[in-house]
C-alpha positions as CSV (number, residue, x, y, z in Angstrom):
1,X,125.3,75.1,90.1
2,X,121.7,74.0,91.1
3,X,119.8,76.4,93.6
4,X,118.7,74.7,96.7
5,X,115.5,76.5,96.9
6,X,113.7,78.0,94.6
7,X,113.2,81.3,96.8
8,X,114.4,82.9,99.8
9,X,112.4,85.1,101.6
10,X,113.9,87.2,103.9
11,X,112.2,89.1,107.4
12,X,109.2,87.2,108.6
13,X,107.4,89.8,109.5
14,X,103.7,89.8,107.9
15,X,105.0,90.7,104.0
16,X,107.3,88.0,104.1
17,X,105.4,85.4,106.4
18,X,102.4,85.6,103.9
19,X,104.8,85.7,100.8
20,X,106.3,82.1,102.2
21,X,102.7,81.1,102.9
22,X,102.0,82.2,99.4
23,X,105.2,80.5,97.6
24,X,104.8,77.7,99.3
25,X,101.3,76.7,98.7
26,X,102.2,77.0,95.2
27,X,104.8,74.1,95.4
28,X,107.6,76.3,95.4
29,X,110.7,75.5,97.6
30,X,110.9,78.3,99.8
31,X,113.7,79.2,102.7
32,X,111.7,81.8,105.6
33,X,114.7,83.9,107.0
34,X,114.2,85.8,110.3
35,X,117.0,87.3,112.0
36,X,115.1,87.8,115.7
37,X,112.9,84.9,117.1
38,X,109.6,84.5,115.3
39,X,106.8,86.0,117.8
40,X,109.6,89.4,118.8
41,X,108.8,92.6,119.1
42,X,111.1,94.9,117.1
43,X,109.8,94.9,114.1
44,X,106.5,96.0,112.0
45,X,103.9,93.4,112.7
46,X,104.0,92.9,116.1
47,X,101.1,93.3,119.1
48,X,97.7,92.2,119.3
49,X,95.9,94.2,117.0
50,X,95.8,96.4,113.1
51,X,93.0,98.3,111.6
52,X,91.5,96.7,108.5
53,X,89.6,99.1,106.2
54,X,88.0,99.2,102.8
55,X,88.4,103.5,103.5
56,X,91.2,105.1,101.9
57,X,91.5,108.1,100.1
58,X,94.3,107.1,97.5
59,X,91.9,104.2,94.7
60,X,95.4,102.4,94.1
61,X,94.6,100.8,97.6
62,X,91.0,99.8,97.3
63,X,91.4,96.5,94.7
64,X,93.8,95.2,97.2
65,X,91.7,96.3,99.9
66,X,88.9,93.9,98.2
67,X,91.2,91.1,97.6
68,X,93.1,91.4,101.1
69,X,89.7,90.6,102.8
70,X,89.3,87.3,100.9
71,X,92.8,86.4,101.3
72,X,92.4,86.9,105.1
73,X,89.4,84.6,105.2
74,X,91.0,82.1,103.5
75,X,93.5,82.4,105.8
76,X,91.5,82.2,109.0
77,X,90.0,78.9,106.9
78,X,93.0,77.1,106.4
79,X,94.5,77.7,109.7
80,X,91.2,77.3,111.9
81,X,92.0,80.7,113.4
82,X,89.9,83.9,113.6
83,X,92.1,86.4,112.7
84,X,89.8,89.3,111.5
85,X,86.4,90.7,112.8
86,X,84.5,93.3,110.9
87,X,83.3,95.7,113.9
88,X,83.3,98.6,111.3
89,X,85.8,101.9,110.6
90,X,85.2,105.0,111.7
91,X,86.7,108.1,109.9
92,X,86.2,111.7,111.4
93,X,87.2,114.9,109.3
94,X,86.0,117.6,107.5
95,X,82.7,117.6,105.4
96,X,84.3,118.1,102.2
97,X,87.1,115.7,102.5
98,X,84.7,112.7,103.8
99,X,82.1,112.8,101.4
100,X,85.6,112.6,99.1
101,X,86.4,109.2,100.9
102,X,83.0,107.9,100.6
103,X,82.7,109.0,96.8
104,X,85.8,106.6,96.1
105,X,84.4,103.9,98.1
106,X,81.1,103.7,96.4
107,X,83.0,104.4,92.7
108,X,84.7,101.1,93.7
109,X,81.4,99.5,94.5
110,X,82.1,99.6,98.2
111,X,79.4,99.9,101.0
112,X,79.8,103.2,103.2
113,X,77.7,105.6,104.5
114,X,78.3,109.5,105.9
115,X,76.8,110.7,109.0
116,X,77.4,114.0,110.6
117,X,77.7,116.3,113.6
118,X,75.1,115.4,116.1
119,X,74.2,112.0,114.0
120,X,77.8,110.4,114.7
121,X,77.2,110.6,118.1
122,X,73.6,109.1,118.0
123,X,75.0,105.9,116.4
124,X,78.1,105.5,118.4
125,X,77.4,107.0,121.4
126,X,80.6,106.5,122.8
127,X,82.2,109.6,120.4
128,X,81.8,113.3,120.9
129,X,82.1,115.6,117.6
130,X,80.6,118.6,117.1
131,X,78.8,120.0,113.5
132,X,82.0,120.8,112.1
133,X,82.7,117.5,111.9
134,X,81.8,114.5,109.5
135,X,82.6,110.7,109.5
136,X,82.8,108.3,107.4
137,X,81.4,104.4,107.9
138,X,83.2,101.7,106.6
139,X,80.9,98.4,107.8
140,X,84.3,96.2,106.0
141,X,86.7,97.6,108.4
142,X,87.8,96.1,111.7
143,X,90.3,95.0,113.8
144,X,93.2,92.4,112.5
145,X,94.9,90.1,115.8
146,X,98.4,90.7,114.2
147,X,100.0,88.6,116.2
148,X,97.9,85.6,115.2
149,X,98.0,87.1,111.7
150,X,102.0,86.2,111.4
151,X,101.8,82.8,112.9
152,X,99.6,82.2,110.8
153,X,101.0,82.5,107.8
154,X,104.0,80.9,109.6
155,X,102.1,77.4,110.3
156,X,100.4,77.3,106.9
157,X,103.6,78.3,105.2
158,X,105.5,75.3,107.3
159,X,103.0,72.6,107.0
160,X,103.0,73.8,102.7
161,X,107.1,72.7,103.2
162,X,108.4,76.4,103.7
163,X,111.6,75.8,106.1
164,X,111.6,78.8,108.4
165,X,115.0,80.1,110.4
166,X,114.5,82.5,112.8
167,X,117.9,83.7,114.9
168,X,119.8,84.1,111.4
169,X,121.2,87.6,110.4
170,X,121.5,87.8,106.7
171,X,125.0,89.4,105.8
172,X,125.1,89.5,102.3
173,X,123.2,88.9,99.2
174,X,124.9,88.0,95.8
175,X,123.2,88.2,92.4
176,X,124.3,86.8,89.4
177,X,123.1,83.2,87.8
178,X,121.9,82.4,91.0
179,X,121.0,84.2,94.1
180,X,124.0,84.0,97.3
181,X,123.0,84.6,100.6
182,X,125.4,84.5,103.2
183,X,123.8,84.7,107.1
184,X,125.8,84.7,110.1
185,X,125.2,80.9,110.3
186,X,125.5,79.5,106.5
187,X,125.3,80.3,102.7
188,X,122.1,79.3,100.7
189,X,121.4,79.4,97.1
190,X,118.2,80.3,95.2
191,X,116.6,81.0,92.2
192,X,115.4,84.4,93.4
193,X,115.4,86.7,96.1
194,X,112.2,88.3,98.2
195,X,113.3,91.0,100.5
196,X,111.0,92.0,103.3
197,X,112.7,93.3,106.2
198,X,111.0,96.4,107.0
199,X,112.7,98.7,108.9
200,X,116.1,96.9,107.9
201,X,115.5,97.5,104.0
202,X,118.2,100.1,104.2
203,X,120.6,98.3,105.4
204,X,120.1,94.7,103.8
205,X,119.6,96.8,100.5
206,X,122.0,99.8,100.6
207,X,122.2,100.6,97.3
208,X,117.8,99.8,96.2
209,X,117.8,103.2,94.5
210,X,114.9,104.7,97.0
211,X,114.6,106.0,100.4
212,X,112.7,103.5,103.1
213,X,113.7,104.8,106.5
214,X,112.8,103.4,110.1
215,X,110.3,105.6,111.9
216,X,109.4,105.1,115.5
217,X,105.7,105.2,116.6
218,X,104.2,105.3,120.2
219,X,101.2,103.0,121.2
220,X,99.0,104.2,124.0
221,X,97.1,102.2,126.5
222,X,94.3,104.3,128.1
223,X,91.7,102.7,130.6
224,X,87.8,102.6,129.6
225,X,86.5,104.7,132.8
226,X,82.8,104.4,131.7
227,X,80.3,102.7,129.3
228,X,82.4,99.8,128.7
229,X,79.9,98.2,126.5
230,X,80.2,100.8,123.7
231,X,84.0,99.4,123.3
232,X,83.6,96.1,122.5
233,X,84.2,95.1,119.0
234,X,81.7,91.8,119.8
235,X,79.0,95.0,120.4
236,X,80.5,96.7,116.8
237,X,82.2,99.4,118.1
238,X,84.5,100.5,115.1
239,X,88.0,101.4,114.8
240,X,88.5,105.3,114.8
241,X,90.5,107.4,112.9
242,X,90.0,111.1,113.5
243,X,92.0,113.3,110.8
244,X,91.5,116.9,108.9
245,X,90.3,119.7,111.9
246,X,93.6,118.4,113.9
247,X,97.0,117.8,112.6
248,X,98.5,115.4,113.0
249,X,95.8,112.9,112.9
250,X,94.8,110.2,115.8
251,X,93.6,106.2,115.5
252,X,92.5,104.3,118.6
253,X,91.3,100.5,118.6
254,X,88.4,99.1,120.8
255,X,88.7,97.0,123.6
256,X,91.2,94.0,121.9
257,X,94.8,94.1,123.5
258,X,94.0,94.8,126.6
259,X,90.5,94.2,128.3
260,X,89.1,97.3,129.8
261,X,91.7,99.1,127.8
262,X,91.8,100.9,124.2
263,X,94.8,101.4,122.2
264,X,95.2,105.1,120.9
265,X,98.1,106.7,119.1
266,X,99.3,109.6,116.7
267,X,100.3,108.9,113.2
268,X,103.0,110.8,113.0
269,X,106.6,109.5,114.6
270,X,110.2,109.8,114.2
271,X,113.1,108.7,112.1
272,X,115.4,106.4,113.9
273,X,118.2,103.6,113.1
274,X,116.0,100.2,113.9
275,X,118.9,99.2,115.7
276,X,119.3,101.8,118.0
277,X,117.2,104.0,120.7
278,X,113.4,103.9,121.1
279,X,112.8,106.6,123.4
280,X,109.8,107.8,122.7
281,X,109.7,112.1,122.4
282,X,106.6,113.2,124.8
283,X,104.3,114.0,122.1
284,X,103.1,110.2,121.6
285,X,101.7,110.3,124.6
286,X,100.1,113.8,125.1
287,X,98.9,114.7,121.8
288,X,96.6,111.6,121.8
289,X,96.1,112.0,125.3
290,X,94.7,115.8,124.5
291,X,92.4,114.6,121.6
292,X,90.6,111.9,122.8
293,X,89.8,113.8,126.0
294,X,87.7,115.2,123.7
295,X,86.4,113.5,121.2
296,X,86.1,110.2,123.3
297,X,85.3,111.4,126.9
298,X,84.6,107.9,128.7
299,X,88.5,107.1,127.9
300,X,90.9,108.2,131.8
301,X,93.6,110.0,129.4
302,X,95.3,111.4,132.2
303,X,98.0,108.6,132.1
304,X,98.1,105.9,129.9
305,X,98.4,102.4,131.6
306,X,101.4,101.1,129.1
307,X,102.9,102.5,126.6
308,X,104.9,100.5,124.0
309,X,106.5,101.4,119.9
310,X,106.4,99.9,116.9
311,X,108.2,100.9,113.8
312,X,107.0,102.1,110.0
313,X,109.1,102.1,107.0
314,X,108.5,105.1,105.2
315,X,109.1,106.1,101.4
316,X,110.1,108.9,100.3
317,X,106.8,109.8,99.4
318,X,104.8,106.7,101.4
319,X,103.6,104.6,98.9
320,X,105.2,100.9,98.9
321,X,107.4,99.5,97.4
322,X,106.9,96.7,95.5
323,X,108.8,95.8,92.6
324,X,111.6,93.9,91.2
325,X,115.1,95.4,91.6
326,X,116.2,97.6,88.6
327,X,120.0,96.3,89.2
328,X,119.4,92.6,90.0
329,X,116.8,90.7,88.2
330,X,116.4,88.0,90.7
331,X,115.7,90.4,93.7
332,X,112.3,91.4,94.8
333,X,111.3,94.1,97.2
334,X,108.4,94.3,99.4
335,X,108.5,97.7,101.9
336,X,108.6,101.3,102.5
337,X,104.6,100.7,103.8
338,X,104.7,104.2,105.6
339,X,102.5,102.6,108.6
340,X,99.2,100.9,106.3
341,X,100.9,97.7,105.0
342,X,99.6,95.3,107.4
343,X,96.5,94.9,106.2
344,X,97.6,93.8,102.8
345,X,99.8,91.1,104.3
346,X,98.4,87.7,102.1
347,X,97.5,89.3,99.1
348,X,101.1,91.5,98.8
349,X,102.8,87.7,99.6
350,X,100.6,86.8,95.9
351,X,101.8,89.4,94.5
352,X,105.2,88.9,95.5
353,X,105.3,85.3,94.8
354,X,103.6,85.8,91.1
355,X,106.4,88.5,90.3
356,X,109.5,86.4,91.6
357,X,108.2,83.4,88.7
358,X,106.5,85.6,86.0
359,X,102.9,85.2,86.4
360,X,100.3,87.8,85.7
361,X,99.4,90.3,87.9
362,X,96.1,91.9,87.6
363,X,96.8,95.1,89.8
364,X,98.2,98.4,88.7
365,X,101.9,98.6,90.8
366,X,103.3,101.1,88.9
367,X,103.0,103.7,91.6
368,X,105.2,101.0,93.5
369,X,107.8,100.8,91.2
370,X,111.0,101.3,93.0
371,X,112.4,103.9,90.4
372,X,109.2,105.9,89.8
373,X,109.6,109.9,90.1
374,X,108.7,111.2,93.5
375,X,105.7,113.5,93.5
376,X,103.0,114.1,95.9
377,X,102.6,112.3,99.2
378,X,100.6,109.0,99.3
379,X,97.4,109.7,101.9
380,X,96.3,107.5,104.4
């Protein structure tokens, strides 16, 4: 039996929007699978904006880092859209762990610097740490529009021939020859398999051979009350992540979703089924709300102004997941991002697309394999 495509891809989230952007610039037939409308809001990649950084304290991240910034550009070329801007990262913690950050960075050959105490608040004077405190610059970072992001990848992958099906449920998946899948509309046929369903992966995949659970997160709107300028990513105000003196640590964005606004949250949520409650516990609102009272005095953290959730799929020990399925030769798996995939999104749909057809791939994924022994916990 001949395979009408040469690869399904299924949840059109950002994984699997850039992988069917990726495939299908290649010249591969490719089938885009989406079981919600295109532009919802239950999954992983949705609202206006992600943090992009070079910054992270596990080196498996930083060659993708470098590549994911090219990949994006190239994006934002081909679809005449700007979908990142490169305000800067800022990253507040302890001395000892920062100058650890930057030490990575600049063993990778990235640019960063480290300022501290009173000298974080002379540069961005829109912060408040005391001498305890270092941070970490990352001039690469910045803010992603993720919204744009996806439909991007969307309208390049359609006008490179991807057909894309949103409002379809996949049911099933059969492997043998040939890859089955059979949706709550039709059966298709394919060469391979690309699974990208994020919070879903559990239950598309029962049997993947390691945990990637559903965890709710709480989003935080809180109103600029003062010194508006110093939020404005067109001014370079950075993305902040504050981490190590508190636990668990905080993020906010500048002014981007909402003008006058900035978007602040905890990274730290709760396991849930993706198809059932989003109540969010208390805590996502008032542990934020108590820090950057703080650390970021001209925000009015009294109340935030909206409150939303998205979702993270966590591993068991939160690295991803990608990797070709030990049972099932023609199925690939792309999740379990524990909360710091987006910013990968076109250069995990390369790797995915070079995997599914056997081409080289230049990066280490073995801490990605799906059947690697836990150990310690990825960082962020």
């Amino acid at each position: 039996m001949q395979p009408e495509y040469d690869v399904i891809v299924v949840g059109a989230g950002i994984i699997g929007s850039s992988t069917a952007y990726q495939a299908a610039k290649a010249g591969r037939s490719v089938l885009l699978l989406e079981q919600f409308s295109l532009n919802n809001n239950l999954n992983s990649s949705h609202g206006g904006s992600r943090i992009f950084r070079f910054a992270h304290e596990e080196p498996v991240y930083m060659p993708l880092a470098k590549d994911a910034l090219n990949s994006w550009r190239q994006l934002e070329k081909e679809s005449n859209t700007e979908l990142l801007r490169q305000c800067g990262l800022l990253w507040a913690g302890s001395h000892e762990l920062v100058q650890k950050r930057a030490s990575n960075m600049k063993r990778n050959g990235v640019e960063c610097s480290v300022l501290r105490g009173k000298k974080i608040n002379e540069k961005f004077r829109h912060v408040n740490f005391g001498e305890e405190w270092s941070a970490l610059f990352d001039p690469n970072g910045g803010v992603l529009f993720a919204d744009k992001c996806v439909l991007a990848a969307q309208k390049m992958a359609h006008k490179y021939g991807a057909e894309i099906h949103d409002h379809e449920k996949v049911l099933r998946i059969d492997s043998d020859e040939i890859v089955h899948v059979y949706t709550d509309k039709s059966h298709y046929t394919s060469r391979k398999i690309i699974v990208t369903v994020g919070p879903w992966l559990e239950k598309v995949l029962p049997n993947l051979g390691i945990s990637a659970r559903a965890q709710l997160m709480g989003v935080n709107y809180y109103k600029i009350k003062s010194n508006h300028d110093l939020f404005k990513t067109e001014k370079g105000s950075p993305m902040l992540l504050i981490g190590d003196h508190i636990d668990p640590p905080v993020y906010s964005l500048p002014d981007v979703d909402i003008p006058g606004h900035v978007k602040a949250g905890v990274h730290m949520g709760v396991f849930i089924d993706p198809d059932g409650d989003r109540s969010q516990p208390a805590w996502m609102e008032t542990i934020p709300s108590k820090y950057f009272s703080i650390y970021t005095p001209d925000l009015d953290t009294t109340k935030p102004v909206k409150r939303t959730s998205c979702m993270y799929t966590v591993s068991e020990d939160e690295y991803f997941i990608i990797d070709k399925s030990p049972k099932h030769p023609h199925i690939f798996v792309a999740g379990g991002f524990s909360g710091y995939g987006f910013k990968f999104g076109p250069v995990v749909g390369e790797i995915m697309k070079k995997m599914a057809f056997g081409e080289p791939i230049t990066y280490d994924l073995s801490q990605f394999k799906i059947d690697r022994q836990i150990k310690n916990k990825s960082k962020i």
